[in-house]
Each structure stands twice: as C-alpha cells, then as structure tokens.
N, C-alpha and C positions, 0 to 999 in steps of 0.2 A: 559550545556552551549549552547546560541545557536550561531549562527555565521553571519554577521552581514547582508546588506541590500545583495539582490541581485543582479542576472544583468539586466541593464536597459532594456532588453526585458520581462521579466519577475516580475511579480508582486506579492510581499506575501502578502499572505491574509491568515487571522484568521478565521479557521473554526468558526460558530455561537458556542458561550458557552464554546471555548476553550481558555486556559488562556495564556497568550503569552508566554510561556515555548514554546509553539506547534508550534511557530512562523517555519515557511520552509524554509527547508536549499538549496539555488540553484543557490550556488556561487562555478563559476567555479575553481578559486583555493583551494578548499578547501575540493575536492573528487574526489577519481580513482575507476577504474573500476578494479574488481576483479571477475577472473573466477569462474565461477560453477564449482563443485564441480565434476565428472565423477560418474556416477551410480542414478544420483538423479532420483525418479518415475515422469511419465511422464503425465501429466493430458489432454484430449482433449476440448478446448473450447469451448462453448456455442456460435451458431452463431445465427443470424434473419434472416428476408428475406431478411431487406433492411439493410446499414452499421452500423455497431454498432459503436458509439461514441468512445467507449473507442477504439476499436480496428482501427479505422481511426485516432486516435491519434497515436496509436504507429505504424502503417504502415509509416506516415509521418516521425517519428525519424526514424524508418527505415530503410527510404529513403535518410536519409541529413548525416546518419552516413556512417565514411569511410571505419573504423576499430570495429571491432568487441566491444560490450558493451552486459550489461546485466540490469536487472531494476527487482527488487521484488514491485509488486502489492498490495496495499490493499483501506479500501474501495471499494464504488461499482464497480469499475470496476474489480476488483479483484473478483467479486461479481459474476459480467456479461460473464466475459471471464473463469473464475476457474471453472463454476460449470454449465454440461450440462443441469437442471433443471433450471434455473435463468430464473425470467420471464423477458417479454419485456420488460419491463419500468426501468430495471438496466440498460441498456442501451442505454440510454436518457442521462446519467449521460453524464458534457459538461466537466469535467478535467480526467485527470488519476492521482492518489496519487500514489508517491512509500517510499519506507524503505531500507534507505542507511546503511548498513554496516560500521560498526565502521572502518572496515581495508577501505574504502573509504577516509577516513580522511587524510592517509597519503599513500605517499607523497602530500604536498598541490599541489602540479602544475601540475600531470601529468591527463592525462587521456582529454585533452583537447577537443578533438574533440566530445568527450558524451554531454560537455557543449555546445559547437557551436553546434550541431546539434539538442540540446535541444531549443538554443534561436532561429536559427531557425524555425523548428517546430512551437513552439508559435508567433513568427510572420506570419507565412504563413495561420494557424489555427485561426487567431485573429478574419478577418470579420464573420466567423462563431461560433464565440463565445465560441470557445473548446481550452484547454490550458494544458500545462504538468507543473507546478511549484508547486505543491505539494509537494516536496519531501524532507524526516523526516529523521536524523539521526536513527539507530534504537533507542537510550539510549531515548528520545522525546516518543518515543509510547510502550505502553504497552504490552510486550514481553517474553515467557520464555527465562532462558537464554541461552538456545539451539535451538532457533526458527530457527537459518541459517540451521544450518541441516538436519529441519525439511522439508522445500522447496520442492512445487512440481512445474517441468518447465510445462509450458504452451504448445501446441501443436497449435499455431495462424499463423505458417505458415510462417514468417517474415526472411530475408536469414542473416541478420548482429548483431539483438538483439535479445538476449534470455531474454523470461520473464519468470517469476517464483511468486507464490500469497505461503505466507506461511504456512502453515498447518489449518487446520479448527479451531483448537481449540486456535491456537494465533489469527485466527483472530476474533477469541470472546472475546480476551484477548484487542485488538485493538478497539474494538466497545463499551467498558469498564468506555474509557476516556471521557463518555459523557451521552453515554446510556440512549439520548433520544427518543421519539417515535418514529423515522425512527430507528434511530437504533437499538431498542430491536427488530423491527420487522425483519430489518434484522440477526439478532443472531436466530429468530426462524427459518428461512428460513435457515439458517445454521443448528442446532440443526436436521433441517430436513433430511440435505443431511448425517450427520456422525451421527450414534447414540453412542453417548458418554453418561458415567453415570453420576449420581452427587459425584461419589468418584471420577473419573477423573478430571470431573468441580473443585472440591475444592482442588484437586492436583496439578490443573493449577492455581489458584487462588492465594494457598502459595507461588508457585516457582515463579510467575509474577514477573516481573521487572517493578516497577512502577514510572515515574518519580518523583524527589522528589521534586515534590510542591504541596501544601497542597490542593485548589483547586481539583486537579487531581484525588487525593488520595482519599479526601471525596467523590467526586464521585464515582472513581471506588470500595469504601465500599458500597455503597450507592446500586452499580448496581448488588451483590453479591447476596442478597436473590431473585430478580427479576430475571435474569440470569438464577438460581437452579428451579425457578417456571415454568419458558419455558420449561424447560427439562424436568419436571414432569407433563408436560401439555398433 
C-alpha cells in the first residue's frame, strides 16, 4: 500500500518504467525515526574534489534537523557515498533516495522534526535543482527480509544524522525493479566492489521480498539471468 500525496514542499515522482506501486512515501504523519542498531560495520565514503550532490543534500538535512534522525540510502547516491571506488559521475546524481523501515510507520505522528527538516532541505536545495523526496517504505523496493541488519553506517561526517546504504547484495536486489541499462551497469560496478558467487546471487534471489505487482515481478524475473551474467563476466 502506498500512502497518499505528500507534503506541499515536496513533489512525488515516478522513477522512468516504474509502476506506481513505487510511488514515494514523504508524508510527515506517517513515519518515525528509529535508532541504529549499536555494533553495525562502519563503511568510509567516497569523496571528490569539488561537493558531491548527494552529500550536499544530506549536509543541508543535517543542518535543519534538531534532534537526532537516521536515513538508509540506496540508489546512486548510495552508490557515490557507500563505496570508496564510485566514479565521478555518481555524484552528479540531483536527489538522494532512501528506504523507510516498516517500524517508521508507527506511530503516524511522531518523529516530526525529520519531516520539517526534510521539507526544508528541499526548499532551500530547489534553485539548485537537488531534492530529498525519494523516500520508499521498505515492503515498495525489493529487499531480503533481513536487509535492516544487514546495514552499514556511512562515515560522511554529519553531527545529528546517521546514514546507512544496505548491504551490496540488497542493493542488487534494489536495482532489480527495473534493471535498465543505467542500472545493470550499476549492479556491475557493484559486483565489482563485493565478489559474491552465483549461489549467493540466487540465494538472494529466492529470499527477495518482491512487491506484489505483477509489473515489478516480471521484471525483476526478467533481470535474474542478466544479473548471474555480470557475475560471470
């Protein structure tokens, strides 16, 4: 299910080719913020010379947050900041995507201030073209079902939010639901950084959590023997 428009600062938009199941969830009553977990491995970011997009996005949340929040990553900028190899050009990327945890759900009202600080953010970031409204319940993107777990925190430096991009192999699972030519390249460029086998890949494959529209699904069969071929590339 997804939940309904958002807040007038913010604007949902349909990835290209994805079917409005995908539609973004970033309606302030309707998610809390939940701590990290204590022990999670600790990943160092990928920087450039000049600012990276995604990470001038989340310097600005921040900046406007009061109280402590946290944000899992995926997509490129998950891409640009998770992984000290990531070339330039992931970080061009103009939005940051994240993946809301189901315990986000409830209670609907608390956690206010992650919301203001998010619709701020995207207003201050608007003449420049860069935006945070990306953000997916996790049950919307394609996930095992132990992916929160799995989470490594980011090392970006930030004093009030902790980010976290989830394990390599969900976010192959994430690139899944579409696994067009930007995105099989990035899954190779992944493949690159972790060598996982093709018994793991189709390990991860079974346990997926896939949403159930049929869309989606075709797809992500569709991206299964491509997928196995990167890896034996």
């Amino acid at each position: 299910m997804v939940v309904s428009a958002p807040p007038p600062a913010a604007t949902a938009v349909l990835f290209p080719g994805c079917s409005a199941a995908l539609v973004p969830l970033c309606q302030p009553n309707r998610c809390h913020f939940i701590r990290g977990w204590p022990g999670y491995q600790m990943a160092l970011a990928s920087r450039t010379g000049s600012m990276s997009n995604p990470l001038r996005i989340l310097r600005k949340l921040d900046q406007n947050l009061t109280l402590p929040a946290e944000i899992t990553l995926f997509g490129r900028s998950a891409l640009a900041l998770g992984y000290l190899q990531s070339p330039g050009h992931f970080h061009n990327t103009q939005d940051v995507d994240g993946i809301l945890p189901l315990a986000w759900l409830q209670p609907p009202d608390a956690h206010q201030d992650f919301w203001q600080a998010v619709e701020r953010t995207n207003v201050e970031l608007e003449p420049d073209g860069l935006y945070l409204t990306h953000l997916f319940r996790e049950t919307d993107v394609i996930l095992q079902p132990d992916w929160f777990n799995h989470r490594l925190r980011l090392d970006v430096g930030l004093q009030k939010l902790a980010v976290f991009r989830p394990a390599t192999i969900d976010l192959i699972l994430t690139k899944m639901a579409r696994a067009d030519d930007d995105d099989l390249q990035d899954i190779q460029f992944l493949l690159r950084q972790e060598t996982l086998t093709r018994d793991q890949l189709e390990t991860a494959f079974g346990r997926a959590r896939v949403p159930d529209v049929e869309e989606i699904r075709e797809l992500f069969n569709r991206a299964r023997p491509k997928v196995l071929a990167l890896a034996d590339w």
